[in-house]
PyMOL Python script that loads the backbone (N, CA, C, O; Angstrom):
from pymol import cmd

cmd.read_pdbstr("""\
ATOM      1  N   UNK A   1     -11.797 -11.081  27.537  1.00  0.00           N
ATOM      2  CA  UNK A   1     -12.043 -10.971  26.126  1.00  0.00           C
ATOM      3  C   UNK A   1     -11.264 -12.070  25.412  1.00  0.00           C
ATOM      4  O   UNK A   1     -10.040 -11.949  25.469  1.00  0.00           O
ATOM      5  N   UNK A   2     -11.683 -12.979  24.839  1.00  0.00           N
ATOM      6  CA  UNK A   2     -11.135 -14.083  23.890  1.00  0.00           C
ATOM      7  C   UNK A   2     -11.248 -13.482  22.657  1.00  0.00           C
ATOM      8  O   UNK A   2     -11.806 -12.447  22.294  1.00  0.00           O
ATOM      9  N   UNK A   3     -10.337 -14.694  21.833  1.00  0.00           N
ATOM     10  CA  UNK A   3     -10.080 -14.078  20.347  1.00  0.00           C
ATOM     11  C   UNK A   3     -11.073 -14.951  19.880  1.00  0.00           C
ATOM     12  O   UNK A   3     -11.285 -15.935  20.589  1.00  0.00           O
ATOM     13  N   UNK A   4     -11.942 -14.781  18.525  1.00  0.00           N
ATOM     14  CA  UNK A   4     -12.531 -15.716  18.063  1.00  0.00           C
ATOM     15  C   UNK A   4     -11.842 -16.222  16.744  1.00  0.00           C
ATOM     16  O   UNK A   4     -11.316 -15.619  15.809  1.00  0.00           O
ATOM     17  N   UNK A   5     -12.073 -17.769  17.061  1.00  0.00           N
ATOM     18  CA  UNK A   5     -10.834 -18.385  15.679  1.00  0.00           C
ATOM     19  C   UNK A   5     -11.798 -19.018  14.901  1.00  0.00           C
ATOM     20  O   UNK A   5     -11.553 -20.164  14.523  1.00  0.00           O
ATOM     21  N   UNK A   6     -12.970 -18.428  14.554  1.00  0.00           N
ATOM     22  CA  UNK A   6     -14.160 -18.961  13.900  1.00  0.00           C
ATOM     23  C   UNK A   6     -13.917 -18.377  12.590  1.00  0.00           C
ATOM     24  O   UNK A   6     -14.540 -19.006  11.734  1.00  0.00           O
ATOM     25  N   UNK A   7     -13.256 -17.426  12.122  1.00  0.00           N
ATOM     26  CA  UNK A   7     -13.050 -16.931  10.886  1.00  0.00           C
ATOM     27  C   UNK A   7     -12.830 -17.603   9.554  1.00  0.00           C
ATOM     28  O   UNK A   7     -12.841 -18.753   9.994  1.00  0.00           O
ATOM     29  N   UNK A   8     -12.735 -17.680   8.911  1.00  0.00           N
ATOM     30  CA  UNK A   8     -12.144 -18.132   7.615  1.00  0.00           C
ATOM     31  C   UNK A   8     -10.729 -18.166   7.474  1.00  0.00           C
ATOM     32  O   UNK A   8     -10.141 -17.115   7.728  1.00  0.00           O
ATOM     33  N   UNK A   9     -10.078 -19.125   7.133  1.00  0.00           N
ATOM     34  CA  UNK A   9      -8.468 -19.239   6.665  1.00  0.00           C
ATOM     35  C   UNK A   9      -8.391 -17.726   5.651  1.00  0.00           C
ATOM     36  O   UNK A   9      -9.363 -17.415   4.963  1.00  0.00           O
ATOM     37  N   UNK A  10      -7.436 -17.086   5.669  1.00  0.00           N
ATOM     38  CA  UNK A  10      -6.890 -16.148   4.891  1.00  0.00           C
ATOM     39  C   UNK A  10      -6.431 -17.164   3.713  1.00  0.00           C
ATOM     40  O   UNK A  10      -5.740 -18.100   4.115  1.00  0.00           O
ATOM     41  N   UNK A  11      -6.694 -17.129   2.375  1.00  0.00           N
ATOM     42  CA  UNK A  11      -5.658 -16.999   1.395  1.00  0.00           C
ATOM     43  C   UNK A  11      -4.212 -16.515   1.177  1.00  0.00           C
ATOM     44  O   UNK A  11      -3.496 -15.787   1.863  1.00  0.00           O
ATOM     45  N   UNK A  12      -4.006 -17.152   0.001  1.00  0.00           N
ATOM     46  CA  UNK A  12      -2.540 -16.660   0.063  1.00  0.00           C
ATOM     47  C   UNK A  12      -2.578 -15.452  -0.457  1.00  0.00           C
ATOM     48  O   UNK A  12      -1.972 -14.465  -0.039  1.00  0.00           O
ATOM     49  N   UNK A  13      -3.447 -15.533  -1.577  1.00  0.00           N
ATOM     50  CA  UNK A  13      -4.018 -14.010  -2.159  1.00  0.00           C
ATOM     51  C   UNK A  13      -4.119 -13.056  -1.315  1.00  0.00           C
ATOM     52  O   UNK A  13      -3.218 -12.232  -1.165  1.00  0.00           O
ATOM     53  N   UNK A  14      -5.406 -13.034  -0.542  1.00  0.00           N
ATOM     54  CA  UNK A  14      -5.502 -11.973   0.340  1.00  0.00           C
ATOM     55  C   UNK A  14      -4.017 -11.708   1.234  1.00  0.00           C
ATOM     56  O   UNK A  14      -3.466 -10.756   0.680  1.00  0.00           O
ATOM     57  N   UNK A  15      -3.382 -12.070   2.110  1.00  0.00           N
ATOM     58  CA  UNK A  15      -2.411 -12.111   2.731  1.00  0.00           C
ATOM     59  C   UNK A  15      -1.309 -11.334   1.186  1.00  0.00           C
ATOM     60  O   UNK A  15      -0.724 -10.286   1.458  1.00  0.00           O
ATOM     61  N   UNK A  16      -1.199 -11.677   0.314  1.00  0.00           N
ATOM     62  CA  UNK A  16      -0.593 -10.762  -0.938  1.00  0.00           C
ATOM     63  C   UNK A  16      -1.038  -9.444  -0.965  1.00  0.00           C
ATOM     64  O   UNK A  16      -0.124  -8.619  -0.981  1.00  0.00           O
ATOM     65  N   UNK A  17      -2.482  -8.880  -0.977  1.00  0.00           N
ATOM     66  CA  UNK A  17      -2.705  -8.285  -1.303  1.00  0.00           C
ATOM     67  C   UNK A  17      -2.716  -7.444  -0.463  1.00  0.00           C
ATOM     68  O   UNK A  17      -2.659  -6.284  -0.872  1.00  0.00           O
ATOM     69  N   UNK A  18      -2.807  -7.726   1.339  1.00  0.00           N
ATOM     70  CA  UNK A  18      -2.684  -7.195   2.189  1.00  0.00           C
ATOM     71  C   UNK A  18      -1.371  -6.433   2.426  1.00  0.00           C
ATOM     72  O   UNK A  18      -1.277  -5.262   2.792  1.00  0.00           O
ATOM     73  N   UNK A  19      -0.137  -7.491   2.093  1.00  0.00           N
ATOM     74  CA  UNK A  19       1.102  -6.812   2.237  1.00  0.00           C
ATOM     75  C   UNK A  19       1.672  -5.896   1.218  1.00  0.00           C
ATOM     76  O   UNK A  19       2.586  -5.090   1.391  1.00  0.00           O
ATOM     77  N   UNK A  20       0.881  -6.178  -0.067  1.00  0.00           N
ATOM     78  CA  UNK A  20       1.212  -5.579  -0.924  1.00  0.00           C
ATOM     79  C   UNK A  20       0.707  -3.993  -0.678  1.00  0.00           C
ATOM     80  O   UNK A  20       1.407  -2.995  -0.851  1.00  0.00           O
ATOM     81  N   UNK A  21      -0.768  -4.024  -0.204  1.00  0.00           N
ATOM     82  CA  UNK A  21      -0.891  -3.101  -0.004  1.00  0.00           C
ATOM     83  C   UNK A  21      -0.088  -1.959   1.158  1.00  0.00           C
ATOM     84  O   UNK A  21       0.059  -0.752   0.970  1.00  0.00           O
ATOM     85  N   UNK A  22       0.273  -2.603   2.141  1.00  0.00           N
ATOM     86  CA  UNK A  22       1.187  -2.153   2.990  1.00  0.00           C
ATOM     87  C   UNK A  22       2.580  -1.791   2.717  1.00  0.00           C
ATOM     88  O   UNK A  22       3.232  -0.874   3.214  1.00  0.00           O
ATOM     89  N   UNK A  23       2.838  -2.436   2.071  1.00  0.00           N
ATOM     90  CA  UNK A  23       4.306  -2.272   0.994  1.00  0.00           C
ATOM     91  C   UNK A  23       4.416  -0.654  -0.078  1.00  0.00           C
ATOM     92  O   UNK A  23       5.193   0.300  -0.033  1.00  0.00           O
ATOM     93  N   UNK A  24       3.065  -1.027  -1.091  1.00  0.00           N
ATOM     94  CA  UNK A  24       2.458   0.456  -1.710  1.00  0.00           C
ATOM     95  C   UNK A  24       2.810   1.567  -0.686  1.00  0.00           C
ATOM     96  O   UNK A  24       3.554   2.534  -0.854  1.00  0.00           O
ATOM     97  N   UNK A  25       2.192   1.251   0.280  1.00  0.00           N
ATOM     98  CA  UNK A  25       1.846   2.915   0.929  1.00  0.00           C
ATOM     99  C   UNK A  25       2.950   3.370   1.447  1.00  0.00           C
ATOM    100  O   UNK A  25       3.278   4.552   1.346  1.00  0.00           O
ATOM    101  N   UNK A  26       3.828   2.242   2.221  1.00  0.00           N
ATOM    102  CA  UNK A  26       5.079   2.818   2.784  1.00  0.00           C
ATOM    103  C   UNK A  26       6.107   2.848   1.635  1.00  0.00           C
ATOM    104  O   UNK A  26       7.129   3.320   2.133  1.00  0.00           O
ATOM    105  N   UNK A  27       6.244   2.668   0.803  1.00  0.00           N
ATOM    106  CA  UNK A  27       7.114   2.828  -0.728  1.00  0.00           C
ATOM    107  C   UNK A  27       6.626   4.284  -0.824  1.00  0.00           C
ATOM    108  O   UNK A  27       7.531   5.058  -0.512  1.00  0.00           O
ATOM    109  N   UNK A  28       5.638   4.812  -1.112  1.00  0.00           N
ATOM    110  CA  UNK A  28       5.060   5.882  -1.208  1.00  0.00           C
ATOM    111  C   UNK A  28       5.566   7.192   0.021  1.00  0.00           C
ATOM    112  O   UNK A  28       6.069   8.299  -0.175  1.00  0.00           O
ATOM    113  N   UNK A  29       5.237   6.601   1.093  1.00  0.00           N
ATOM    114  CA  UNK A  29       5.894   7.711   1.969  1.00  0.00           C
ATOM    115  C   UNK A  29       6.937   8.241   2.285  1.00  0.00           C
ATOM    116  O   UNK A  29       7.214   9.290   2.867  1.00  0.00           O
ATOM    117  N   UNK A  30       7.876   6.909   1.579  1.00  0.00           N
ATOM    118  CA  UNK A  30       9.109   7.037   1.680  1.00  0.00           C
ATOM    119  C   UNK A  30       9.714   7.963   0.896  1.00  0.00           C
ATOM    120  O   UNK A  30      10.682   8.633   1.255  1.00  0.00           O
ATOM    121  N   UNK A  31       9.064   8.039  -0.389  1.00  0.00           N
ATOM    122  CA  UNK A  31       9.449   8.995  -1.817  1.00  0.00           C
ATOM    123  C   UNK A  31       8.916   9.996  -1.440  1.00  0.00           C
ATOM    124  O   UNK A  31       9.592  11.025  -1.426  1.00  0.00           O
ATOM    125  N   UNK A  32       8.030  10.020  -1.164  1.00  0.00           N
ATOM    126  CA  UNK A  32       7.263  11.742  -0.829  1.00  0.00           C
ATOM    127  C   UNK A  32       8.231  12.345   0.421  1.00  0.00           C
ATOM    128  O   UNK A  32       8.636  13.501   0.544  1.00  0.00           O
ATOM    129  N   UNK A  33       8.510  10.990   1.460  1.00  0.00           N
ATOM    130  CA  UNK A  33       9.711  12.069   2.703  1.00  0.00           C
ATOM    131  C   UNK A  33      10.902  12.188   2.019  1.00  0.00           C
ATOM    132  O   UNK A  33      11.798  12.928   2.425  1.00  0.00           O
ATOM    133  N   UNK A  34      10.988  11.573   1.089  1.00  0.00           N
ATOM    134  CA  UNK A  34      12.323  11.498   0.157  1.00  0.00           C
ATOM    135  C   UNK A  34      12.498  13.135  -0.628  1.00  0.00           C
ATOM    136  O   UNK A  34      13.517  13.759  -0.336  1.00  0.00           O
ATOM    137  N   UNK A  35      11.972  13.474  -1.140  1.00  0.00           N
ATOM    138  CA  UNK A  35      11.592  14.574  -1.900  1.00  0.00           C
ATOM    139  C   UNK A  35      11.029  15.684  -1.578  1.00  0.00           C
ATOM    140  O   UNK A  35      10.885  16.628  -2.354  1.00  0.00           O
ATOM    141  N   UNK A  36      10.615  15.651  -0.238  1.00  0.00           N
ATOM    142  CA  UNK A  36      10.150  17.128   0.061  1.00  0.00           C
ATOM    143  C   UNK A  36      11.263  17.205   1.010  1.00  0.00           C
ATOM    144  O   UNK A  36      11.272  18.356   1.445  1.00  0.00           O
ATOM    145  N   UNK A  37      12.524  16.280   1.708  1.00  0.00           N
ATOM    146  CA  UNK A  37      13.845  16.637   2.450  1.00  0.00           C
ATOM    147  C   UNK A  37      14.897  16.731   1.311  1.00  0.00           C
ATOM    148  O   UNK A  37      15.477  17.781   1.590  1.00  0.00           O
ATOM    149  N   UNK A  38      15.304  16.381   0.518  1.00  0.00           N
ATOM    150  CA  UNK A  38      15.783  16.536  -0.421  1.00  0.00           C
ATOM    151  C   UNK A  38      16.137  18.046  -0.761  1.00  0.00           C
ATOM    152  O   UNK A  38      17.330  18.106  -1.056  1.00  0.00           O
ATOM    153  N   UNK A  39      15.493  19.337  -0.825  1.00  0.00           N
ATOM    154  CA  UNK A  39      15.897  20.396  -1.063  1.00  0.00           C
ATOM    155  C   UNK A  39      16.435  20.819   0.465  1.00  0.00           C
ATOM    156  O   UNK A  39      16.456  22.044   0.580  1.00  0.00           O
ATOM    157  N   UNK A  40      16.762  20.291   1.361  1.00  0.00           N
ATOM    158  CA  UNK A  40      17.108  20.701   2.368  1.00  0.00           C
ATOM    159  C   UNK A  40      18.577  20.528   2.492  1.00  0.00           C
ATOM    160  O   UNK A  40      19.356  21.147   3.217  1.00  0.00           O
ATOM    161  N   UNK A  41      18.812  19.559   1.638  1.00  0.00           N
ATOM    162  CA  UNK A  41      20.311  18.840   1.560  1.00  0.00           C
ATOM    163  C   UNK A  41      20.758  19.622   0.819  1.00  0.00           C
ATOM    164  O   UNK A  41      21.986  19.556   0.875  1.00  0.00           O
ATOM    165  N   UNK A  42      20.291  20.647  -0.147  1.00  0.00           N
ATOM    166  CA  UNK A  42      20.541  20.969  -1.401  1.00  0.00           C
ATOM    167  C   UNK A  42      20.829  20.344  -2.811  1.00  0.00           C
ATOM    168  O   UNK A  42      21.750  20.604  -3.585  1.00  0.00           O
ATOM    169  N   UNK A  43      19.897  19.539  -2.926  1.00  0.00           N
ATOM    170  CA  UNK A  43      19.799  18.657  -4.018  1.00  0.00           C
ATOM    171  C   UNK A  43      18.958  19.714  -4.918  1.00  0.00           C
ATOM    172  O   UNK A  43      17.952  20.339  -4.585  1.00  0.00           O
ATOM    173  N   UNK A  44      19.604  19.733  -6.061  1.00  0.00           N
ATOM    174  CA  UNK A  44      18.356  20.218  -7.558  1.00  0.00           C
ATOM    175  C   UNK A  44      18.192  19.440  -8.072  1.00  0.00           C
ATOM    176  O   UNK A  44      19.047  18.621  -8.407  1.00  0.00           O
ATOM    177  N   UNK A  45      16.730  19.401  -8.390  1.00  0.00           N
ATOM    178  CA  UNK A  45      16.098  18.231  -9.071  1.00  0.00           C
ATOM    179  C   UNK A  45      16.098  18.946 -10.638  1.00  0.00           C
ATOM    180  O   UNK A  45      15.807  18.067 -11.449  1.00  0.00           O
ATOM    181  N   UNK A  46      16.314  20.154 -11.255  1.00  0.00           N
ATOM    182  CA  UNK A  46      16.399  20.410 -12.513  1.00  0.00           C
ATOM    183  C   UNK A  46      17.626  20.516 -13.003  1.00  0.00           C
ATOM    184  O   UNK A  46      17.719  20.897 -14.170  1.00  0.00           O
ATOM    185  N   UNK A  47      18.814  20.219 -12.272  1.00  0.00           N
ATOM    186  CA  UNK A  47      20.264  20.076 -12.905  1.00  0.00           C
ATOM    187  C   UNK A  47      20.884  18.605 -12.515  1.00  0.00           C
ATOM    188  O   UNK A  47      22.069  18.277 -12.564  1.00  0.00           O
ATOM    189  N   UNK A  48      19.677  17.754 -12.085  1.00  0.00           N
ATOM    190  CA  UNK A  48      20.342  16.561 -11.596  1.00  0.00           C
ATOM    191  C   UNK A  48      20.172  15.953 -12.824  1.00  0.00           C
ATOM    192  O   UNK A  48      19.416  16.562 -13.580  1.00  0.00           O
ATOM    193  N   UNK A  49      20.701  14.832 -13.281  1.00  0.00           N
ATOM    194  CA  UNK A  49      20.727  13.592 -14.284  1.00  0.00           C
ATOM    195  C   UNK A  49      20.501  12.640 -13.906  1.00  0.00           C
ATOM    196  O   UNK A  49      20.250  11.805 -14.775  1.00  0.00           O
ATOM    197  N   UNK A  50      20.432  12.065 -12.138  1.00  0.00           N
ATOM    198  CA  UNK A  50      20.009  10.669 -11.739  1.00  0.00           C
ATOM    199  C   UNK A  50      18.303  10.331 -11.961  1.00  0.00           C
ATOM    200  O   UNK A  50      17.418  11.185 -12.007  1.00  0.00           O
ATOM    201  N   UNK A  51      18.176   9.266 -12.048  1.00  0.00           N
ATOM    202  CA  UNK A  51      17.186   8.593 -12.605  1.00  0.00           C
ATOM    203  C   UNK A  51      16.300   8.089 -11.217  1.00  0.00           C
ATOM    204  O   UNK A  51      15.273   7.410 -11.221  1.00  0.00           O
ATOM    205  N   UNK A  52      16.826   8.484 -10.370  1.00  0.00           N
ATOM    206  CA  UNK A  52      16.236   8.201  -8.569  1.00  0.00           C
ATOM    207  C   UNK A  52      14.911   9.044  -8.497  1.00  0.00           C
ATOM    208  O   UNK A  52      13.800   8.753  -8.053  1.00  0.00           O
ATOM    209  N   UNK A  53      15.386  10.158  -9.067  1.00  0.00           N
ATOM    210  CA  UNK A  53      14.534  11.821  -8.777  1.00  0.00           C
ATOM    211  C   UNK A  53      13.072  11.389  -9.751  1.00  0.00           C
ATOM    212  O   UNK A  53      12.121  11.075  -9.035  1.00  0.00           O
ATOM    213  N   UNK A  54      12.898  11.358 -10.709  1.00  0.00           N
ATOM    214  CA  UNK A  54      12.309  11.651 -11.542  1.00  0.00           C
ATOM    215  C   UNK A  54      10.968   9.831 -11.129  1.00  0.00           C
ATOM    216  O   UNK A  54       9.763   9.628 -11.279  1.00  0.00           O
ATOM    217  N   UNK A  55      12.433   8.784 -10.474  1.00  0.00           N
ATOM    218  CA  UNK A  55      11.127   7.636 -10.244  1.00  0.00           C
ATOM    219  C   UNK A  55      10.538   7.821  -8.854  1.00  0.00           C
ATOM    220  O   UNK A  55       9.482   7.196  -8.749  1.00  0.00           O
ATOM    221  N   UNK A  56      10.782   8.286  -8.080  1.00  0.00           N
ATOM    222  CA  UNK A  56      10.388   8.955  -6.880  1.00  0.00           C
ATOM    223  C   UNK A  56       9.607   9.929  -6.700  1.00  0.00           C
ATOM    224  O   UNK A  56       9.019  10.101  -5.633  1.00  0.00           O
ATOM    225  N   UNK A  57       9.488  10.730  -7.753  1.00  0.00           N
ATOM    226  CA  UNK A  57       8.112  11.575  -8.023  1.00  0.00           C
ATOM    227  C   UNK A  57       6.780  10.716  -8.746  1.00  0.00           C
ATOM    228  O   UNK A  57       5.607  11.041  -8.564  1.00  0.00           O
ATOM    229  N   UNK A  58       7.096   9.892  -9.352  1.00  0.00           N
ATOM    230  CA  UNK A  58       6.490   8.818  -9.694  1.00  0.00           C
ATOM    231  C   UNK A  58       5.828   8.526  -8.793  1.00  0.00           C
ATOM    232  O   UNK A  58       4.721   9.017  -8.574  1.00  0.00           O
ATOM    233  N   UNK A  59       6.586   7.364  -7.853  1.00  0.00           N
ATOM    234  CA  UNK A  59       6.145   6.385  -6.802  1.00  0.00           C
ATOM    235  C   UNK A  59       5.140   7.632  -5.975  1.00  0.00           C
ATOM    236  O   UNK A  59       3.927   7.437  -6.045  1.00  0.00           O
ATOM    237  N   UNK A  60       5.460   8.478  -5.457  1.00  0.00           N
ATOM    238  CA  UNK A  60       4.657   9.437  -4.420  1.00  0.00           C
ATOM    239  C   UNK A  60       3.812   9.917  -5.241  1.00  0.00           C
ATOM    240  O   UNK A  60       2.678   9.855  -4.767  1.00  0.00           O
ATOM    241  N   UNK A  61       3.858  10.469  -6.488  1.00  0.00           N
ATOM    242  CA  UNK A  61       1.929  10.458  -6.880  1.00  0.00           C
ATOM    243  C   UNK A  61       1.178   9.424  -7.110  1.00  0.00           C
ATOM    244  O   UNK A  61       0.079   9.314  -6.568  1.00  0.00           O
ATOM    245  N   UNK A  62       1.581   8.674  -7.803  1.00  0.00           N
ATOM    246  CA  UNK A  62       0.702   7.223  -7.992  1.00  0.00           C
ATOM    247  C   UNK A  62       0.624   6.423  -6.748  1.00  0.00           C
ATOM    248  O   UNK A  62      -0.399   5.758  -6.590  1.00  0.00           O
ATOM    249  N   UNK A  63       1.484   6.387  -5.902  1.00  0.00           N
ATOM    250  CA  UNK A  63       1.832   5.337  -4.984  1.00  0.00           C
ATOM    251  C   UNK A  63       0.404   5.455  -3.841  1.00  0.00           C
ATOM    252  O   UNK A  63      -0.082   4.432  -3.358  1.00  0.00           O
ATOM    253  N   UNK A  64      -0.008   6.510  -3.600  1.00  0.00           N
ATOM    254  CA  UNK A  64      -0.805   6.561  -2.583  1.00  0.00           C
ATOM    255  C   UNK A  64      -2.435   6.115  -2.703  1.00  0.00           C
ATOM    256  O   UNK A  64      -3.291   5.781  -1.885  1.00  0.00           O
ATOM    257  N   UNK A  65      -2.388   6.317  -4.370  1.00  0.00           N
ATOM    258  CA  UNK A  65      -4.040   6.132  -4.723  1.00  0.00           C
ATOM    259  C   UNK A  65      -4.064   4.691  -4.677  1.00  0.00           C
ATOM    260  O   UNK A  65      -4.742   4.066  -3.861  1.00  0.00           O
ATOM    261  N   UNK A  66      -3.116   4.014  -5.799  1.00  0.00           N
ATOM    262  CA  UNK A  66      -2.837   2.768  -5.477  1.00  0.00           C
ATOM    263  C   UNK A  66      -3.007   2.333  -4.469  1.00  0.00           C
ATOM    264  O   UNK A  66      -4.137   1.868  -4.321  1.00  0.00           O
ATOM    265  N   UNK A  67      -2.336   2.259  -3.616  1.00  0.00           N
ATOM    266  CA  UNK A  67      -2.641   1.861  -2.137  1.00  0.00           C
ATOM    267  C   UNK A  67      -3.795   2.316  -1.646  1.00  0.00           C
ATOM    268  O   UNK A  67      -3.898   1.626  -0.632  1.00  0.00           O
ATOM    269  N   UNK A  68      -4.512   2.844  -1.668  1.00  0.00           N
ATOM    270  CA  UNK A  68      -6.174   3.022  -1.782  1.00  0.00           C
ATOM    271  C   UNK A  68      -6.460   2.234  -2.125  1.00  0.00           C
ATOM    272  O   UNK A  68      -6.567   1.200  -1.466  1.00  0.00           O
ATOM    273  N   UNK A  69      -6.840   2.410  -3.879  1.00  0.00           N
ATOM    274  CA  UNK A  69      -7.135   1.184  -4.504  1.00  0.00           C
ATOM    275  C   UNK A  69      -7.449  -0.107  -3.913  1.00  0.00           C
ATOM    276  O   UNK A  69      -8.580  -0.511  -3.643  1.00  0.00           O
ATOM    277  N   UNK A  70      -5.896  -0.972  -3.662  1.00  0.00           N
ATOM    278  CA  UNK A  70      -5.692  -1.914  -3.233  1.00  0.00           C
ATOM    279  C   UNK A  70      -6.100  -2.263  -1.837  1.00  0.00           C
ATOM    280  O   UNK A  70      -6.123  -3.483  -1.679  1.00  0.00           O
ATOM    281  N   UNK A  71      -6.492  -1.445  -0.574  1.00  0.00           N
ATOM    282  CA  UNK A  71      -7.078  -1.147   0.221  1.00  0.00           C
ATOM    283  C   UNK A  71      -8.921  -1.596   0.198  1.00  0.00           C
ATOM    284  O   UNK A  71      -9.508  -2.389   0.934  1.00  0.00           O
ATOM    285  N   UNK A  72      -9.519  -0.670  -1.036  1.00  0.00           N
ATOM    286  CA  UNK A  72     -10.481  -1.248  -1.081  1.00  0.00           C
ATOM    287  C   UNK A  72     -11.067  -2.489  -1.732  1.00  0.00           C
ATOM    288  O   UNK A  72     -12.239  -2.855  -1.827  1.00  0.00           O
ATOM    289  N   UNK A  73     -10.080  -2.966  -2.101  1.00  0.00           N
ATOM    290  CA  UNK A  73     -10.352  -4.094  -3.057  1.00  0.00           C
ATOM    291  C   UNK A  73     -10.136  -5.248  -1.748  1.00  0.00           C
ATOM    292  O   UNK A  73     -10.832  -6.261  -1.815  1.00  0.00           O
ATOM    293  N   UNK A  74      -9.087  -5.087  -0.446  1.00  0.00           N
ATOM    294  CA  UNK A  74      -9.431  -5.754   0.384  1.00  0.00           C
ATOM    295  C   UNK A  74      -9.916  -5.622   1.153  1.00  0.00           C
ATOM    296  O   UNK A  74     -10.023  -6.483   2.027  1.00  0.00           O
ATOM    297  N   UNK A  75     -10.350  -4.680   1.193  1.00  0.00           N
ATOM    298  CA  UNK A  75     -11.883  -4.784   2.424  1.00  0.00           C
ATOM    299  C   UNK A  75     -12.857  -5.379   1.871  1.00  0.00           C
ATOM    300  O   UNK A  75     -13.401  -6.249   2.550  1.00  0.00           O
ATOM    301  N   UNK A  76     -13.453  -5.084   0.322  1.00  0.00           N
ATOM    302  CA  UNK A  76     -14.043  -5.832  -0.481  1.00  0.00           C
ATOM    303  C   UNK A  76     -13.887  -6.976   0.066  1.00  0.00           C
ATOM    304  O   UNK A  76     -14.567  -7.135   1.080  1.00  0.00           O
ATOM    305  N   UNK A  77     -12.977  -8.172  -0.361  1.00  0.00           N
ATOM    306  CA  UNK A  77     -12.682  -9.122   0.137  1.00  0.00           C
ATOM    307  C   UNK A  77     -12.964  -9.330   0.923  1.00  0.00           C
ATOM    308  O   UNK A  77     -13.953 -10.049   1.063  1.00  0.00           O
ATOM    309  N   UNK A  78     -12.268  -8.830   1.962  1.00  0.00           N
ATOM    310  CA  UNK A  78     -12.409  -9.252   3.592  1.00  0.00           C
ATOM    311  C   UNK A  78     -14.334  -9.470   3.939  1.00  0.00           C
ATOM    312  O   UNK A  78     -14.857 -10.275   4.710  1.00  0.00           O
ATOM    313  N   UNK A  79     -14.961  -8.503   3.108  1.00  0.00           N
ATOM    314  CA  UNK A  79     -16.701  -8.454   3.655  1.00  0.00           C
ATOM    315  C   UNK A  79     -17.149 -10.013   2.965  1.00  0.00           C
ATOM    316  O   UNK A  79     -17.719 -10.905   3.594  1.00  0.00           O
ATOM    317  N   UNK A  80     -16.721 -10.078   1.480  1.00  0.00           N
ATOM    318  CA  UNK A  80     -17.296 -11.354   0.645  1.00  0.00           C
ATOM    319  C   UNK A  80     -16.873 -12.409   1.655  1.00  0.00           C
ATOM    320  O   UNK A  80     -17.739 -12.944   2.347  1.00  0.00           O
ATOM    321  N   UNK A  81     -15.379 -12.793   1.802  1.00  0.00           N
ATOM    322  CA  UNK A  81     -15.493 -13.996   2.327  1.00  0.00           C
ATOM    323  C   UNK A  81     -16.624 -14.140   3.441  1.00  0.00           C
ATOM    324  O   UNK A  81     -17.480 -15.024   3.458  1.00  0.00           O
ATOM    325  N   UNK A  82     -16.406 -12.668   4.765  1.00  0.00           N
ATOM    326  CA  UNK A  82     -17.250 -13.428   5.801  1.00  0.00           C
ATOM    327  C   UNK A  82     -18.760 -13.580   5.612  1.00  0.00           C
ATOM    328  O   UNK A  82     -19.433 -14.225   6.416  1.00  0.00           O
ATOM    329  N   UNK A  83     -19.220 -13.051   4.668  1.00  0.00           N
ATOM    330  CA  UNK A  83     -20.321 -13.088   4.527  1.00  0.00           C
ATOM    331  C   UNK A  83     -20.741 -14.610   3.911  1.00  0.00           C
ATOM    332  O   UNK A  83     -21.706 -15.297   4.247  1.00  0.00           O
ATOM    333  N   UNK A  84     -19.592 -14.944   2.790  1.00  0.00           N
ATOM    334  CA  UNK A  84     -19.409 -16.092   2.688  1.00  0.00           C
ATOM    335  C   UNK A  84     -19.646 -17.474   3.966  1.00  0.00           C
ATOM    336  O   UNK A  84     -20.291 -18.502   3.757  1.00  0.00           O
ATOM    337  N   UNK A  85     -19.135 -17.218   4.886  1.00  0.00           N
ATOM    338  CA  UNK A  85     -18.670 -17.600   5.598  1.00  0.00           C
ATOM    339  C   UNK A  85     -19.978 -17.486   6.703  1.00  0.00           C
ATOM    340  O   UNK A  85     -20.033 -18.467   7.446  1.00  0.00           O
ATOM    341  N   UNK A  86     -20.480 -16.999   6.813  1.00  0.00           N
ATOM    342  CA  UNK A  86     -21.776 -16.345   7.621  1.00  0.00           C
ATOM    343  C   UNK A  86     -22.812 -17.152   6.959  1.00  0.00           C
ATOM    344  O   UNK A  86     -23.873 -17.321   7.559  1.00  0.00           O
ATOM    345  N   UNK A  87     -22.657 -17.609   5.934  1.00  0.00           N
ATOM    346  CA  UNK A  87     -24.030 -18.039   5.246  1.00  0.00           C
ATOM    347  C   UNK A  87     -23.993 -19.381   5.130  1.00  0.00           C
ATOM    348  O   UNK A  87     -24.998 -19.924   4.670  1.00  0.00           O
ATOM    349  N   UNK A  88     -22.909 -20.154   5.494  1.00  0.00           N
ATOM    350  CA  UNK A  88     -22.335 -21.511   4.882  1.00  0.00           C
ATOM    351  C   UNK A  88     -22.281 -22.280   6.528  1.00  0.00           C
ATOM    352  O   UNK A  88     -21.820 -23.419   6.600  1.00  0.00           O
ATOM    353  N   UNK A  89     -22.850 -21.474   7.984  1.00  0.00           N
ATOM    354  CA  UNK A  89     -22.676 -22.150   9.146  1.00  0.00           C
ATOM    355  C   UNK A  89     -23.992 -22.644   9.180  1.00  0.00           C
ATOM    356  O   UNK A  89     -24.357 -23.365  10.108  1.00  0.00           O
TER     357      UNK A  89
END
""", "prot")
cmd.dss("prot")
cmd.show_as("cartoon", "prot")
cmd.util.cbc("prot")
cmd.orient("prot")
């Protein structure tokens, strides 16, 4: 089995958007494992005052759709170029 190097150069964009997206999701999992271990330590999140708690519930609801999002916007991509690319040999 060979690799085929017939593809299209990646952008810098895409390669952004790729890591970015990879970045999103594990930022995300991290807050959500962050916060559902958290009462195990005995942390209260309604007598705490740090500003950690409250952006960490943040990041883990938004964080995951986002990273969806951004997910399909590069697969998007990924189909245009080769098709691009498919039509231009």
């Amino acid at each position: 089995m060979t690799i085929s190097t017939d593809n299209p150069e990646s952008s810098m964009a895409e390669r952004l958007l790729a890591y970015l997206t990879v970045g999103v999701a594990a930022l995300s999992f991290i807050a959500l494992f962050t916060i559902l271990l958290a009462p195990l330590f005995g942390v209260d999140f309604a007598s705490s005052d740090l500003w950690i708690w409250p952006v960490s519930m943040f990041i883990a609801y938004w964080g995951f759709p986002l990273a969806l999002i951004l997910l399909v916007a590069f697969v998007l991509w990924r189909v245009i170029a080769n098709r691009r690319a498919q039509k231009n040999r």
